[in-house]
Rosetta silent file (secondary structure, phi, psi, omega in degrees, C-alpha in Angstrom):
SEQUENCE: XXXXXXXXXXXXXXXXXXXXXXXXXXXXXXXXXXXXXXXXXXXXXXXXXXXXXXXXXXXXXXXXXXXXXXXXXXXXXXXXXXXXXXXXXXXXXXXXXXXXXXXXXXXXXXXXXXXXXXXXXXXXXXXXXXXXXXXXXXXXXXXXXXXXXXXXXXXXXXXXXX
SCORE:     score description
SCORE:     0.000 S_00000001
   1 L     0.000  135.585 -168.427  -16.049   29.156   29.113 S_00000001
   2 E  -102.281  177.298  119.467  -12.927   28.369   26.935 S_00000001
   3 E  -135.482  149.969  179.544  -11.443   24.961   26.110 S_00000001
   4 E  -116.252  158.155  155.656   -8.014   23.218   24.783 S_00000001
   5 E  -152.504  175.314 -158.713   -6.279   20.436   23.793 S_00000001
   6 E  -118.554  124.105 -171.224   -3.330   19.449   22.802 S_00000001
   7 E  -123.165  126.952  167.859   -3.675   18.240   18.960 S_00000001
   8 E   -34.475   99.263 -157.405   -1.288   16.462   16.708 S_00000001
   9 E  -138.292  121.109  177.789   -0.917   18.781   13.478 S_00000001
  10 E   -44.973  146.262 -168.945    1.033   17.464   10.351 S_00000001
  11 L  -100.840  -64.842 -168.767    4.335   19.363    9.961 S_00000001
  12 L  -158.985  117.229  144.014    5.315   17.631    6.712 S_00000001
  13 L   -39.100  155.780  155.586    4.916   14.670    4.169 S_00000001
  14 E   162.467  175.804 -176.082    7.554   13.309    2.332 S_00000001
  15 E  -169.680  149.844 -166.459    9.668   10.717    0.702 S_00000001
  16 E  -139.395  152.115  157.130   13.327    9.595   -0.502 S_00000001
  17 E   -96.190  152.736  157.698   15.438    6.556   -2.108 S_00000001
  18 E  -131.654  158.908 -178.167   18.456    5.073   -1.317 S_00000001
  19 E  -111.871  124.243  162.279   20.231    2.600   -4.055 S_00000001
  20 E   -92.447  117.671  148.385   21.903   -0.533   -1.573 S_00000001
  21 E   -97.661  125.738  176.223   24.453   -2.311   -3.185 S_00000001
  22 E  -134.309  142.214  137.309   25.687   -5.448   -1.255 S_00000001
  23 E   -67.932  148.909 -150.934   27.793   -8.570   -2.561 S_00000001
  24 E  -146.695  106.580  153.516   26.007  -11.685   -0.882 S_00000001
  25 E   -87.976  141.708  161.401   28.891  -15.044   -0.958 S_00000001
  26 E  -126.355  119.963  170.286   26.864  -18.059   -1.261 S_00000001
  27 E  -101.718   98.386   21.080   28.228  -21.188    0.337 S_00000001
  28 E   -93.236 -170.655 -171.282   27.576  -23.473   -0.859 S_00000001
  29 E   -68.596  147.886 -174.228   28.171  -22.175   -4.822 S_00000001
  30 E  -105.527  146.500  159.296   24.695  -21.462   -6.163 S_00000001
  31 L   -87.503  -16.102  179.129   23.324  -22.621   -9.895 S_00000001
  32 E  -155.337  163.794 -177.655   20.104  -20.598   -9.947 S_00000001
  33 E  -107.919  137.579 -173.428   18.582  -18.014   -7.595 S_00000001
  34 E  -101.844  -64.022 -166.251   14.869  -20.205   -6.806 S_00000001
  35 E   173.590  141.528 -152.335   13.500  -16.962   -4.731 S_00000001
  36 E  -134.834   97.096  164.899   13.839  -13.881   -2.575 S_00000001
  37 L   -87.184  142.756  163.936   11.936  -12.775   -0.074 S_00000001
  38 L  -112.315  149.324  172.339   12.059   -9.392    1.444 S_00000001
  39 E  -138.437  176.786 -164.359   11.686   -7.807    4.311 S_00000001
  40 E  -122.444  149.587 -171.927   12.040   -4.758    6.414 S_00000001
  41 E  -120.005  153.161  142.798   13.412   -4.475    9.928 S_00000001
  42 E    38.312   59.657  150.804   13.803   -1.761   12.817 S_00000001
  43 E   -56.916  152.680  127.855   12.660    0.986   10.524 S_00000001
  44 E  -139.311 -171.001 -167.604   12.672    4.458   12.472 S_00000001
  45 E   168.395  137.949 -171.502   13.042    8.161   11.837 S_00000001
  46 E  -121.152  144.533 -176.933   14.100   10.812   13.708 S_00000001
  47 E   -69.740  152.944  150.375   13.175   14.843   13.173 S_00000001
  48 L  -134.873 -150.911  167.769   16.069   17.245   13.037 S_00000001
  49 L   -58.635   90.662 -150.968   16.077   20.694   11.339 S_00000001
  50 L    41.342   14.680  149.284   14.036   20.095    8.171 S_00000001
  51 L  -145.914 -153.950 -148.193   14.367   16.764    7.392 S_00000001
  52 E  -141.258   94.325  144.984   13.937   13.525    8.838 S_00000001
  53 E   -42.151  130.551  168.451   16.981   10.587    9.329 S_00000001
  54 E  -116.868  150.544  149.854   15.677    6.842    8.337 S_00000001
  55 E  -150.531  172.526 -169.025   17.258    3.762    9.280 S_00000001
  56 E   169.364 -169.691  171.167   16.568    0.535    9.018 S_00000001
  57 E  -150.600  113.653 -172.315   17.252   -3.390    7.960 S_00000001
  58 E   -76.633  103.769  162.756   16.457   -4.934    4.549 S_00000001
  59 E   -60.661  153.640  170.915   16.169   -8.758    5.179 S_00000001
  60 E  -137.443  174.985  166.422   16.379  -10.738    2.224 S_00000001
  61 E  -159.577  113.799 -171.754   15.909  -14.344    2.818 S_00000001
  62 E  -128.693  131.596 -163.274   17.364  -15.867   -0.265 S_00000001
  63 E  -117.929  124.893 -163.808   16.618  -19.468   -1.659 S_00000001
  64 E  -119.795  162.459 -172.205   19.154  -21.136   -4.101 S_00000001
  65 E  -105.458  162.862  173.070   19.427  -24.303   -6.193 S_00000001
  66 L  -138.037  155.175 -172.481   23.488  -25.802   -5.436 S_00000001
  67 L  -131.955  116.122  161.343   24.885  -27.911   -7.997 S_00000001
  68 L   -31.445 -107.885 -175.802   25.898  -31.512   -7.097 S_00000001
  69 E  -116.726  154.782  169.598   26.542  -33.239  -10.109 S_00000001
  70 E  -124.187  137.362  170.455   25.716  -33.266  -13.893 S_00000001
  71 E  -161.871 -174.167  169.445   25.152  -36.363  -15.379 S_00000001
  72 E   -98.430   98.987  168.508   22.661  -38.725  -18.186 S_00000001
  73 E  -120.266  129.696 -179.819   20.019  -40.528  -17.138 S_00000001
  74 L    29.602   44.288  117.632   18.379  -42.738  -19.670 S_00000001
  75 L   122.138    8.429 -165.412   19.575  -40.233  -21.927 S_00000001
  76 E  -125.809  122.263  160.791   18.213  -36.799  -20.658 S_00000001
  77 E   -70.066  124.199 -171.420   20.462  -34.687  -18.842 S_00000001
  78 E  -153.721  178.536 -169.245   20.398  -32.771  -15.412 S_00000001
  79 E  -117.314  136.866 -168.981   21.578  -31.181  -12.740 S_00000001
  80 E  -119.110  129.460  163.261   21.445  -32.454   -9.204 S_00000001
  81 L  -176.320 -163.886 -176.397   21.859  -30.624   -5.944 S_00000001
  82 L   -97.023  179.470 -158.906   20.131  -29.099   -2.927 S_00000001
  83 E  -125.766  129.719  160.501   17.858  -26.437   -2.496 S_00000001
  84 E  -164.236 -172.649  173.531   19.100  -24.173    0.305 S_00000001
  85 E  -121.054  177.429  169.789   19.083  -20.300    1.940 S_00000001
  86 E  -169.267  115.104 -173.989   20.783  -17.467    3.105 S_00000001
  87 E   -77.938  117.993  165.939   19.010  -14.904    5.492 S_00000001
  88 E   -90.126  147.554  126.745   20.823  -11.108    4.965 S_00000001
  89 E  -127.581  117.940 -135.671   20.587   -8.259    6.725 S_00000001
  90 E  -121.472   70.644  139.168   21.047   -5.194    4.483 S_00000001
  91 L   -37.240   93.504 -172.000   21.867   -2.431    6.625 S_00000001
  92 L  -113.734 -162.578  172.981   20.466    1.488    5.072 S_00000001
  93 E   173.867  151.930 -161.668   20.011    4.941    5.847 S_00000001
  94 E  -159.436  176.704  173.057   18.768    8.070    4.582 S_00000001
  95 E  -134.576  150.775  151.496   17.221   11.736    4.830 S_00000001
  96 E  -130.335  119.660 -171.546   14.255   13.053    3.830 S_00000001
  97 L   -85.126  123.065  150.745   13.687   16.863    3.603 S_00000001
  98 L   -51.495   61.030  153.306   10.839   17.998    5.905 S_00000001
  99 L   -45.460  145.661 -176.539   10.514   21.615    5.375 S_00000001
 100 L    74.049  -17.119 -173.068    9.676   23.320    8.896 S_00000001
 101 L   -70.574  137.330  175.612   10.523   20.060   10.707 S_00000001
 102 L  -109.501  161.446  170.936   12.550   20.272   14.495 S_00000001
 103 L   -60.146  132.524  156.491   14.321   17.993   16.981 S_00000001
 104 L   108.813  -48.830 -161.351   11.392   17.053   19.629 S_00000001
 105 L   -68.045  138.399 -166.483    8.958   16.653   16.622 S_00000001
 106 E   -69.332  158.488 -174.731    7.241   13.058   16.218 S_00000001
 107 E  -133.890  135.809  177.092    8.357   11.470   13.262 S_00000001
 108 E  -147.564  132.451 -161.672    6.626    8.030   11.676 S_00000001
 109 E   -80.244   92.459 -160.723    7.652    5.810    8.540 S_00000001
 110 E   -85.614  -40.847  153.361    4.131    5.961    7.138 S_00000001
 111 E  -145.762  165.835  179.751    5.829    2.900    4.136 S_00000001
 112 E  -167.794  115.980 -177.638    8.775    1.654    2.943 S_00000001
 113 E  -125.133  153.061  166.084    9.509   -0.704   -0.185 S_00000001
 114 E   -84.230  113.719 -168.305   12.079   -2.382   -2.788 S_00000001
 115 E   -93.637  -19.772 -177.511   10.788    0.177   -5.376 S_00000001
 116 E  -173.472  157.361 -166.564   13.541   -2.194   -7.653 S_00000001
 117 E  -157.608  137.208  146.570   16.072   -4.626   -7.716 S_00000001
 118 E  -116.790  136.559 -175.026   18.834   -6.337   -9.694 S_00000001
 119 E  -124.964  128.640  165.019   20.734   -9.718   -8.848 S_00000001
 120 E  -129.151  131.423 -176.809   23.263  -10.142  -10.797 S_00000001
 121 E   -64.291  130.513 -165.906   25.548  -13.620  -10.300 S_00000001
 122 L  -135.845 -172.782 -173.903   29.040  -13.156   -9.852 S_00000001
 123 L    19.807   72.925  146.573   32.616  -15.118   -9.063 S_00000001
 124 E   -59.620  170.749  178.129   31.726  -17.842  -11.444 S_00000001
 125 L   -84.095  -23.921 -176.736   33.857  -21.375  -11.070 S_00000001
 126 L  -144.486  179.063  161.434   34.843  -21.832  -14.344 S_00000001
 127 L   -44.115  -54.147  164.633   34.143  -19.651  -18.000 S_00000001
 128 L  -113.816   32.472  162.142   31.779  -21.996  -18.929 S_00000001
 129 L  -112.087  168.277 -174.911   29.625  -22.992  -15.807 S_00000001
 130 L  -129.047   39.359  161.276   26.806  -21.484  -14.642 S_00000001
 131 L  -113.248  153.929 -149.956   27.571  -21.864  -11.156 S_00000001
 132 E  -134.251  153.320  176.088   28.191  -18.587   -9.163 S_00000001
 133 E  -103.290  -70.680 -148.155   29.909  -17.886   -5.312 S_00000001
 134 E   -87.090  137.499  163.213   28.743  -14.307   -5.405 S_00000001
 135 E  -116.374  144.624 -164.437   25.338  -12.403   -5.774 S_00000001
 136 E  -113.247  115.943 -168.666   25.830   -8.827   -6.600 S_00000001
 137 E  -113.950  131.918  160.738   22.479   -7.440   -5.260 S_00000001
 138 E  -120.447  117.231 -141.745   21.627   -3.633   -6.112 S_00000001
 139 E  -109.923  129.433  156.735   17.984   -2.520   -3.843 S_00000001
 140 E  -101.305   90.943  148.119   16.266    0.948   -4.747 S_00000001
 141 E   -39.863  118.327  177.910   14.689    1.509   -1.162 S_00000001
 142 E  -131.208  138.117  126.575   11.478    4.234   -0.983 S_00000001
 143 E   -92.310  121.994  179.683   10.451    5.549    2.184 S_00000001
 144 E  -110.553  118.375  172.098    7.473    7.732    3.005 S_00000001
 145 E  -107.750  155.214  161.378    7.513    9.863    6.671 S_00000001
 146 E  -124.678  149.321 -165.215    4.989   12.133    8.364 S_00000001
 147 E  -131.620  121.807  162.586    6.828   14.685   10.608 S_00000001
 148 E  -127.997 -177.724  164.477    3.605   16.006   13.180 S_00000001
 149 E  -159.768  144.895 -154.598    4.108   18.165   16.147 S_00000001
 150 E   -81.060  158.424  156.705    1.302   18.722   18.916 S_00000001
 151 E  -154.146  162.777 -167.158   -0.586   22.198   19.657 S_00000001
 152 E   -84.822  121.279 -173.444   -2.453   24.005   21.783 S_00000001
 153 E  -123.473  129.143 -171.164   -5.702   24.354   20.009 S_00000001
 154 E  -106.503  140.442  176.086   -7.936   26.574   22.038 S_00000001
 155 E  -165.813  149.604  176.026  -12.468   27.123   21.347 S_00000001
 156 E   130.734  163.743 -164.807  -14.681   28.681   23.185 S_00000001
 157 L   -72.884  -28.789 -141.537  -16.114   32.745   24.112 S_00000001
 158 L   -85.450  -47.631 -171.335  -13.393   32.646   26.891 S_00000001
 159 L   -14.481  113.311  153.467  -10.522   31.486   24.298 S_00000001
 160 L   -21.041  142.448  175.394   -7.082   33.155   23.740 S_00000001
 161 L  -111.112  159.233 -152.920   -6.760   34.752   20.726 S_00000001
 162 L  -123.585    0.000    0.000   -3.545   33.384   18.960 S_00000001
C-alpha cells in the first residue's frame, strides 16, 4: 500500500536592502524632531524566475516640537510651541534573488526592518534659527523571504520511484 501528500518544500531563503530617501514638509515649521515611530504596511512578495519582488509601505508617524515664541521669563529663557505629528507613508520596492525560484511558487516576507536611518532637518527660516520646514529622511529597509513550492512526496512498498 503506497501513500502521498502534497508537502511544502523550501525553494530558497534570502534577503535584500533598499536605501528610501523621502523629503517630509512639516507644517507647521518644526524646532526639534520629539519621536518617530515606524511601521510597516501591505508588505508582499511575489516569485518570478529566481528572485522574489517586495513591496510595501513604511509608515512613519512623526512627532515634532513647533516654535511659537521665544521669550524671558523671570530671567530664564525658552521656547514655546505645540507638540504635533505627521503620519507618512513611504512607498518601497525591491528584489531578492531566489536561486531556482518560479512564477506559481508561494512566496512569504518571513521580516522586514529599518536596519538604519538618518533625519536630517532641512529648509531652515532664517541662518540662525533652528527651526526647519523640511525633514530629509534617508531609511535602509531589510527584508527576509522564503520562496516554498509544494510536492508530491510519495512512502510506502507500493510507492513510485522518483
Amino acid at each position: 500500500m503506497s501513500h502521498q501528500a502534497a508537502l511544502p518544500m523550501v525553494v530558497g531563503i534570502g534577503q535584500a536592502q533598499v536605501l528610501v530617501v523621502t523629503e517630509i514638509p512639516l507644517a507647521p515649521p518644526a524646532f526639534k524632531i520629539k519621536h518617530i515611530v515606524k511601521d510597516f504596511q501591505d508588505v508582499t512578495c511575489v516569485a518570478i524566475t529566481n528572485k522574489v519582488i517586495v513591496t510595501g509601505t513604511l509608515v512613519k508617524d512623526i512627532n515634532f516640537k513647533t516654535f511659537e515664541r521665544r521669550e524671558v521669563f523671570n530671567g530664564i529663557p525658552r521656547i514655546c510651541g505645540d507638540v504635533r505629528h505627521c503620519d507618512v507613508e513611504i512607498p518601497f520596492s525591491l528584489f531578492v534573488e531566489i536561486p531556482g525560484a518560479r512564477e506559481g511558487d508561494r512566496c512569504e516576507v518571513i521580516n522586514v526592518e529599518v536596519e538604519g536611518e538618518v533625519d536630517e532637518p532641512r529648509d531652515y527660516l532664517s541662518d540662525n534659527c533652528r527651526v526647519f520646514r523640511t525633514l530629509l529622511e534617508r531609511t535602509v529597509i531589510r527584508v527576509v523571504v522564503r520562496v516554498t513550492r509544494v510536492k508530491d512526496v510519495y512512502w510506502g512498498k507500493d510507492s513510485p520511484q522518483e
